[in-house]
KOLDRENKE-739870 format. One record per residue: chain; residue number from 1; x, y, z of N, C-alpha, C in turn; residue in one letter. Coordinates in pm, 1 decimal. Layout:
   unit   pos        n_u        n_v        n_w       ca_u       ca_v       ca_w        c_u        c_v        c_w   code
      A   NUM          X          Y          Z          X          Y          Z          X          Y          Z      A
...
***
This chain:
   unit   pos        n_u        n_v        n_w       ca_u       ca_v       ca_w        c_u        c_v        c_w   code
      A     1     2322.5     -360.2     2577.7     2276.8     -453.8     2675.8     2349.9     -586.1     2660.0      X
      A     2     2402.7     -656.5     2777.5     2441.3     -745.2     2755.7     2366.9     -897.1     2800.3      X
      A     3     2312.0     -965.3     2710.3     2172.0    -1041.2     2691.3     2229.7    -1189.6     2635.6      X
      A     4     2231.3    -1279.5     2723.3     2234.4    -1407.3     2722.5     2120.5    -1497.4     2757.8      X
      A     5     2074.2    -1531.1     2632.2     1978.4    -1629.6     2665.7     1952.2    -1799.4     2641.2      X
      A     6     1878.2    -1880.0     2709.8     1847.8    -1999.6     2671.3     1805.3    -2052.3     2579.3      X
      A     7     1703.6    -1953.7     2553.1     1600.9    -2013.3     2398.9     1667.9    -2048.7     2282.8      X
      A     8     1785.7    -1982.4     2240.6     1809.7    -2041.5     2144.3     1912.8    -2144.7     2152.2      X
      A     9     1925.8    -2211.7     2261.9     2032.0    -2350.1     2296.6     1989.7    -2471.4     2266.3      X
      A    10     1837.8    -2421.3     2236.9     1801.2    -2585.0     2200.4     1875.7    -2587.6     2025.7      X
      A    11     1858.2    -2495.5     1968.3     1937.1    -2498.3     1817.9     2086.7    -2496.8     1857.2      X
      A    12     2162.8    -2444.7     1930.4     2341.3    -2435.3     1941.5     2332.2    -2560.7     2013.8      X
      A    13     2275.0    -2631.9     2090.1     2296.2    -2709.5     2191.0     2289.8    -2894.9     2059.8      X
      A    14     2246.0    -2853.3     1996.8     2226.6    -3000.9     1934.0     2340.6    -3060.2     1923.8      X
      A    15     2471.8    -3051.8     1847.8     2561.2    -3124.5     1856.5     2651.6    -3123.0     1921.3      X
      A    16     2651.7    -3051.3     2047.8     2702.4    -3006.4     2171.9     2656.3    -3088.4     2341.6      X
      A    17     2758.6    -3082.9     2409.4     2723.9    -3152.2     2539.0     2729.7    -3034.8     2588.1      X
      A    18     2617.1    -2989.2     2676.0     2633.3    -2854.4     2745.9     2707.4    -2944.2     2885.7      X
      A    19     2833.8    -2840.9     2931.7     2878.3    -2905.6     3074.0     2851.0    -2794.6     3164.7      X
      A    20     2840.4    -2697.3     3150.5     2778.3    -2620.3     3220.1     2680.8    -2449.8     3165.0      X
      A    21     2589.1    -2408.7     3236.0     2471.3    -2334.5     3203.9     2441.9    -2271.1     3336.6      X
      A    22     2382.3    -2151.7     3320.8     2356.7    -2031.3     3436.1     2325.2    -1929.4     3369.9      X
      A    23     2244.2    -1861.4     3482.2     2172.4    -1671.6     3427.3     2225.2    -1605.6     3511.0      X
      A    24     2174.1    -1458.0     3468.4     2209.8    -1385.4     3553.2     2093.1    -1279.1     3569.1      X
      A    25     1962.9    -1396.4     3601.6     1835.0    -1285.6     3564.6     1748.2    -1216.4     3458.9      X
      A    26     1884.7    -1206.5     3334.3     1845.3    -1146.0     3228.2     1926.3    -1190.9     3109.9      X
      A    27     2027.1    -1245.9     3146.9     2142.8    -1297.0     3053.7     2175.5    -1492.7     3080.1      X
      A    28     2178.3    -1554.9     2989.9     2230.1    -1680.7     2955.9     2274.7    -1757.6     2947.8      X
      A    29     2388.8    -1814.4     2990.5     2513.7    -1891.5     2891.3     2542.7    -1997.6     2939.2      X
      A    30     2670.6    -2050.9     2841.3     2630.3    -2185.5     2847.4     2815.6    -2241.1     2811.5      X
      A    31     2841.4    -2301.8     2852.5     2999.4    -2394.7     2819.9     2986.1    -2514.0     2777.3      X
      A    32     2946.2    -2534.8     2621.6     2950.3    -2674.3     2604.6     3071.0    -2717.2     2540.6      X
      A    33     3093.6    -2866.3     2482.4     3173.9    -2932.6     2432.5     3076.1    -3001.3     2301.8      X
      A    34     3156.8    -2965.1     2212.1     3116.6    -3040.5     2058.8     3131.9    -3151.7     2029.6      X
      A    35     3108.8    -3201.3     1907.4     3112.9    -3370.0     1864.8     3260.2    -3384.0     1824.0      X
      A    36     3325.2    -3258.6     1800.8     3458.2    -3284.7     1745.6     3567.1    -3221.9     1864.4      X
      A    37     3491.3    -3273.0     1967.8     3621.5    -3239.3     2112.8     3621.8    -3040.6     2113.1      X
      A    38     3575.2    -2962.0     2053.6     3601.4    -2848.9     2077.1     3549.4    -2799.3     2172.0      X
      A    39     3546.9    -2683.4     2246.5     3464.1    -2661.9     2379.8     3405.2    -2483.9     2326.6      X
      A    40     3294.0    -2472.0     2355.8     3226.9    -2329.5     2317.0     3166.0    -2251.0     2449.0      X
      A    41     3225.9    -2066.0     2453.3     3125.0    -2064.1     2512.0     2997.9    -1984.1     2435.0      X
      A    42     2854.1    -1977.3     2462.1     2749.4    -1970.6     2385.0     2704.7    -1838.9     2496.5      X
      A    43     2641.6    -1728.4     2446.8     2643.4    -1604.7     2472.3     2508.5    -1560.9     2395.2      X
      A    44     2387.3    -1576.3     2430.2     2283.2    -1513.2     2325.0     2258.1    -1393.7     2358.9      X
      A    45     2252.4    -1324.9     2281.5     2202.5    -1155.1     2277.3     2079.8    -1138.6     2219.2      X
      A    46     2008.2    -1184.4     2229.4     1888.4    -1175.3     2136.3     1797.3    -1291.1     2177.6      X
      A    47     1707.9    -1263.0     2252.7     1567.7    -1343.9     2307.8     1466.4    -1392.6     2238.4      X
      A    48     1465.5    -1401.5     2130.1     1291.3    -1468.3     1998.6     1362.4    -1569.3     1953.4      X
      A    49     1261.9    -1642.9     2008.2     1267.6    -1785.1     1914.5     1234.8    -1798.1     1783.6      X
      A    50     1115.5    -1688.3     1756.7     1058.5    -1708.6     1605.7     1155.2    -1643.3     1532.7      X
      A    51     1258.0    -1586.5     1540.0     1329.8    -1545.6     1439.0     1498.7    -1583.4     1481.8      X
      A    52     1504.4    -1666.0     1584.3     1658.9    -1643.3     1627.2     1759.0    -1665.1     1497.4      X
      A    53     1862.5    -1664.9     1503.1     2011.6    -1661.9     1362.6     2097.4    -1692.9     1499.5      X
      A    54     2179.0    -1782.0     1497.9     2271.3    -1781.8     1563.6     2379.4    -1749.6     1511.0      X
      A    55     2416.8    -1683.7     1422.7     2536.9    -1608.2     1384.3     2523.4    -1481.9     1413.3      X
      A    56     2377.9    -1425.9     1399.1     2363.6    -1279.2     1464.3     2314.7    -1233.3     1576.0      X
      A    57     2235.0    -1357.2     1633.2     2194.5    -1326.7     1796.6     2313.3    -1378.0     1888.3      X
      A    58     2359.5    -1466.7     1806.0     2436.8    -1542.0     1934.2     2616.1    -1496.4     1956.9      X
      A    59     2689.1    -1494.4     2006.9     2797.6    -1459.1     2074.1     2924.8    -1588.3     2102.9      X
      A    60     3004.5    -1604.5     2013.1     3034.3    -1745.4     2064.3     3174.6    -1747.9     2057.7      X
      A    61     3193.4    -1842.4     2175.3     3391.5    -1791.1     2235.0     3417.9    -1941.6     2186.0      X
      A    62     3513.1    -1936.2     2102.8     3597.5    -2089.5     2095.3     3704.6    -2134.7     2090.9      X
      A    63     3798.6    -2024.9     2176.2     3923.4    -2025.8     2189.6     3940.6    -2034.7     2291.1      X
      A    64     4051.2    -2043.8     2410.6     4159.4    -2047.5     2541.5     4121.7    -1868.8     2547.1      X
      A    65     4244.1    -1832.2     2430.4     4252.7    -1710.2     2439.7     4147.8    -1599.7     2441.0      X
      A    66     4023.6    -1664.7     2348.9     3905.2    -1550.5     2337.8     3850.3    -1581.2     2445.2      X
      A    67     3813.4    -1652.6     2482.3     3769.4    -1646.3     2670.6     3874.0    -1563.3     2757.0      X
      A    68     3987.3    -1567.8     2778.8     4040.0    -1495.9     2832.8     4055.3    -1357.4     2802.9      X
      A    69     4011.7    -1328.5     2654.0     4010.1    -1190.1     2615.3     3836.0    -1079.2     2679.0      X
      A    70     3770.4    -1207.9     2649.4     3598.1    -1186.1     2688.5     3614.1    -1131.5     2837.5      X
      A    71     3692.2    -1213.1     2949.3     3689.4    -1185.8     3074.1     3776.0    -1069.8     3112.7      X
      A    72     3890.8    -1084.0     3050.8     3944.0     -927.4     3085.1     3838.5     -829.9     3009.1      X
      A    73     3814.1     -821.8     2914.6     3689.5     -665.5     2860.3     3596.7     -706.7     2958.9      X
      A    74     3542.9     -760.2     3017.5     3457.3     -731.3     3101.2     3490.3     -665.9     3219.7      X
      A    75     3615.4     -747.1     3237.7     3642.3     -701.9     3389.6     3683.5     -529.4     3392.7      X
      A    76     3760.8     -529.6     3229.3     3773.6     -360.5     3228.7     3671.7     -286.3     3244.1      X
      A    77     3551.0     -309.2     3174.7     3459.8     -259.1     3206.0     3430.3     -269.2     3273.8      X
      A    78     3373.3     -344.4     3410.6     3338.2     -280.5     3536.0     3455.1     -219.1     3621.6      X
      A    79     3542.9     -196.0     3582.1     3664.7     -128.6     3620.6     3630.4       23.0     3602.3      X
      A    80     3579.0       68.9     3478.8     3517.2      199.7     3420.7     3390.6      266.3     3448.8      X
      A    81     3301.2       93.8     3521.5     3197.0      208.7     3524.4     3225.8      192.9     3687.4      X
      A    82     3291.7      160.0     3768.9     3342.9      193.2     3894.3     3379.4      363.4     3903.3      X
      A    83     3433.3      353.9     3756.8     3499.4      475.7     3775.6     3432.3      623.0     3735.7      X
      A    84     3275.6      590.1     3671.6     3177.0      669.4     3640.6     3295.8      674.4     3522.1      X
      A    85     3321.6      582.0     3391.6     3380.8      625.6     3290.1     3266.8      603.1     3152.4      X
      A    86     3210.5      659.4     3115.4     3101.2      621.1     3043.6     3132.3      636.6     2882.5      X
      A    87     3278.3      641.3     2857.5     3323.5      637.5     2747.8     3375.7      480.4     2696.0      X
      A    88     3416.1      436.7     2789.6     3475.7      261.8     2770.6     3426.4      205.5     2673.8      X
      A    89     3492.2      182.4     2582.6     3467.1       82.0     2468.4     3554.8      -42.9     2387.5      X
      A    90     3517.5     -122.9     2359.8     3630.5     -224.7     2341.1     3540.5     -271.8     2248.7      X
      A    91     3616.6     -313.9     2050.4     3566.4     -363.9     1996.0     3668.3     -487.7     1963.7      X
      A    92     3600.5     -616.8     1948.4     3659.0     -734.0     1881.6     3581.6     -797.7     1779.8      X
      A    93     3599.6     -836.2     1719.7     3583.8     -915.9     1616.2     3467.2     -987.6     1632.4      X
      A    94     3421.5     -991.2     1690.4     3254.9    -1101.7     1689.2     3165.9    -1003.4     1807.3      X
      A    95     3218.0     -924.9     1933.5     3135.7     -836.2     1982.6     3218.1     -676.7     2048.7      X
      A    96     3144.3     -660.2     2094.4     3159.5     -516.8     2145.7     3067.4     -504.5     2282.5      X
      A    97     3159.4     -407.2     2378.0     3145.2     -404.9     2504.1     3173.6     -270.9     2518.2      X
      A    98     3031.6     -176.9     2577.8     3061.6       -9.6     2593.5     2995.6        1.5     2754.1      X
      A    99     3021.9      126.9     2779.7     2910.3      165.3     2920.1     2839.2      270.0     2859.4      X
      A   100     2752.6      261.0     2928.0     2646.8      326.9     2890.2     2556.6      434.5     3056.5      X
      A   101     2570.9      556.9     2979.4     2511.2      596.1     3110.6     2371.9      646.5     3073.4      X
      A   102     2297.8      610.1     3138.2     2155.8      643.3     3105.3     2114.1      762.4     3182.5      X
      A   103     2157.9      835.0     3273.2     2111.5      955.4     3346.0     2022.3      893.0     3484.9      X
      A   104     1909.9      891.5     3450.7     1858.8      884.2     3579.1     1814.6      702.3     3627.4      X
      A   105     1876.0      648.4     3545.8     1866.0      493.6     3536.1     1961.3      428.7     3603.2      X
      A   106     2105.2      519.0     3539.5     2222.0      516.3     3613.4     2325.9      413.4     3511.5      X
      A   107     2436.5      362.1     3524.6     2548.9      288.6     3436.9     2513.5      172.1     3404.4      X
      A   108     2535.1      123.9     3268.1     2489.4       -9.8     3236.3     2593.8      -58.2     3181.2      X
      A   109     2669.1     -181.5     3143.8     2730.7     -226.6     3037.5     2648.4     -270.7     2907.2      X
      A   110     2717.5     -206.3     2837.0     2649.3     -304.4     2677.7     2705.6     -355.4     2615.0      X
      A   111     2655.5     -504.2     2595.1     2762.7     -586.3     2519.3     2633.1     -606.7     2346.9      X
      A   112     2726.7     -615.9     2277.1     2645.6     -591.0     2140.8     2732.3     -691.5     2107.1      X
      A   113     2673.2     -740.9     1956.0     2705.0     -875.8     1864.7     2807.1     -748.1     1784.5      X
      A   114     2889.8     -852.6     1665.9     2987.7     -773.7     1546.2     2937.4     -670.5     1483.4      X
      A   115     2806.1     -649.7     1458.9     2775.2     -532.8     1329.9     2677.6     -438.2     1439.0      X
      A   116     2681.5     -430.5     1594.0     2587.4     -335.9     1652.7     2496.8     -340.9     1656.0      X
      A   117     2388.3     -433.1     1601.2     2260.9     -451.9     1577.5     2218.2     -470.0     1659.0      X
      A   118     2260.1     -560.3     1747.5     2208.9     -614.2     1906.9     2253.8     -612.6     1988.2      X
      A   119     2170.8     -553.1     2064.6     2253.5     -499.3     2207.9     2166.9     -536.5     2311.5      X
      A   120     2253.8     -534.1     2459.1     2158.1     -592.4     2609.4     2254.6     -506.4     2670.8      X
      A   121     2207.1     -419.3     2775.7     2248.1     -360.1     2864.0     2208.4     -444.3     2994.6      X
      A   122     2370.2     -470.8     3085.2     2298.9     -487.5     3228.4     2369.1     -459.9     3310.2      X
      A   123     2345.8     -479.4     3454.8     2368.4     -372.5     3571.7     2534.6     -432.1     3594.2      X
      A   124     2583.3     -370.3     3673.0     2725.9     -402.4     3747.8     2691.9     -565.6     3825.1      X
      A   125     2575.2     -574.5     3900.9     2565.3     -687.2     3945.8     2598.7     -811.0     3859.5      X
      A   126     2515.1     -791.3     3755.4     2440.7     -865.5     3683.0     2555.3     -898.9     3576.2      X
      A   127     2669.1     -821.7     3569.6     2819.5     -844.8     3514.7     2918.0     -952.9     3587.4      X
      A   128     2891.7     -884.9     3715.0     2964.9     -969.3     3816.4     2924.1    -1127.2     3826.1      X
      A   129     2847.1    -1090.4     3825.0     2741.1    -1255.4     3819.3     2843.5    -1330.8     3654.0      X
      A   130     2813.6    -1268.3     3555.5     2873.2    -1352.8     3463.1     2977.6    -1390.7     3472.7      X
      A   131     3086.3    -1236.0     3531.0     3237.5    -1291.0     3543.8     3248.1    -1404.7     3610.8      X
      A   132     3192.3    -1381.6     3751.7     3159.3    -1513.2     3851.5     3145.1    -1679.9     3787.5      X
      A   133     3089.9    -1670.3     3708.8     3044.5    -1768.5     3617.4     3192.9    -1835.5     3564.5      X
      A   134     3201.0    -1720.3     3457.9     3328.8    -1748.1     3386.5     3441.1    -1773.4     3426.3      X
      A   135     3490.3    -1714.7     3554.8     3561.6    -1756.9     3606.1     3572.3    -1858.4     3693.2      X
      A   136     3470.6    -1956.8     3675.0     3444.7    -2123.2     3757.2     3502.5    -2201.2     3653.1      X
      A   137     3525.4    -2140.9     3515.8     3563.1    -2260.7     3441.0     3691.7    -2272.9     3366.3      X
      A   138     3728.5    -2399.6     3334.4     3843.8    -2400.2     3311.7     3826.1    -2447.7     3196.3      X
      A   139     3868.4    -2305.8     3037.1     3814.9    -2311.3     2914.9     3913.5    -2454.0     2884.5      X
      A   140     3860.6    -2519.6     2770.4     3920.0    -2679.1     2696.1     3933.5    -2780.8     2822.3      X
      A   141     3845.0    -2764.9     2905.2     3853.1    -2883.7     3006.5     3668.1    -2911.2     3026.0      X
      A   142     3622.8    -3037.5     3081.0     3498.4    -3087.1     3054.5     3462.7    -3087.3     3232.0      X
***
């Protein structure tokens, strides 16, 4: 499942200027800028406040390039499950992005944190919506 949430932004958000924030119904995120000029994007996979970890719930892009890597695996993936490919998988270094076919539920993407533990499945829409997102912004600019 791919699961971005708010709740835990009040903890990532402290020494951060959020410049921009949006859902997608079920998912989160957020483009801020740090105290030391860096720009993040913030990705929660994991919804409890009483226990959040932001190293293991949270999802976090802080490169040019890892944003641009985040948006192409996505975009491959809805490329795959266009294609009823329910094998698609792409692992990197902080997450992982599979499809998932559930049978009578029908294709989901799942984006999971580094070690698999946490996962959010969501619809093709609900992908599009993020790309949509992501692609409004222009990563290291405010």
């Amino acid at each position: 499942m791919c699961f971005f949430a708010l709740t835990g932004l009040h903890t990532i958000a402290q020494d951060n200027t959020v410049i921009k924030a949006d859902n997608n119904g079920k998912l989160n995120y957020t483009y801020s800028k740090n105290s030391g000029n860096g720009f993040h994007i913030y990705i929660v996979l994991k919804n409890d406040q009483s226990i959040y970890k932001q190293e293991i719930d949270s999802l976090q892009i802080e490169s040019a390039a890892a944003f641009q890597q985040l948006k192409q695996d996505l975009q491959n993936a809805m490329t795959a499950l266009q294609n009823a490919n329910s094998n698609f998988k792409v692992e990197r270094s902080n997450y992982s992005i599979s499809n998932n076919d559930t049978g009578v539920s029908g294709f989901f993407i799942v984006l999971s944190n580094q070690a698999g533990t946490i996962q959010n499945a969501n619809t093709k829409f609900q992908i599009r919506l993020l790309l949509e997102w992501l692609n409004s912004i222009e990563f290291g600019k405010s």
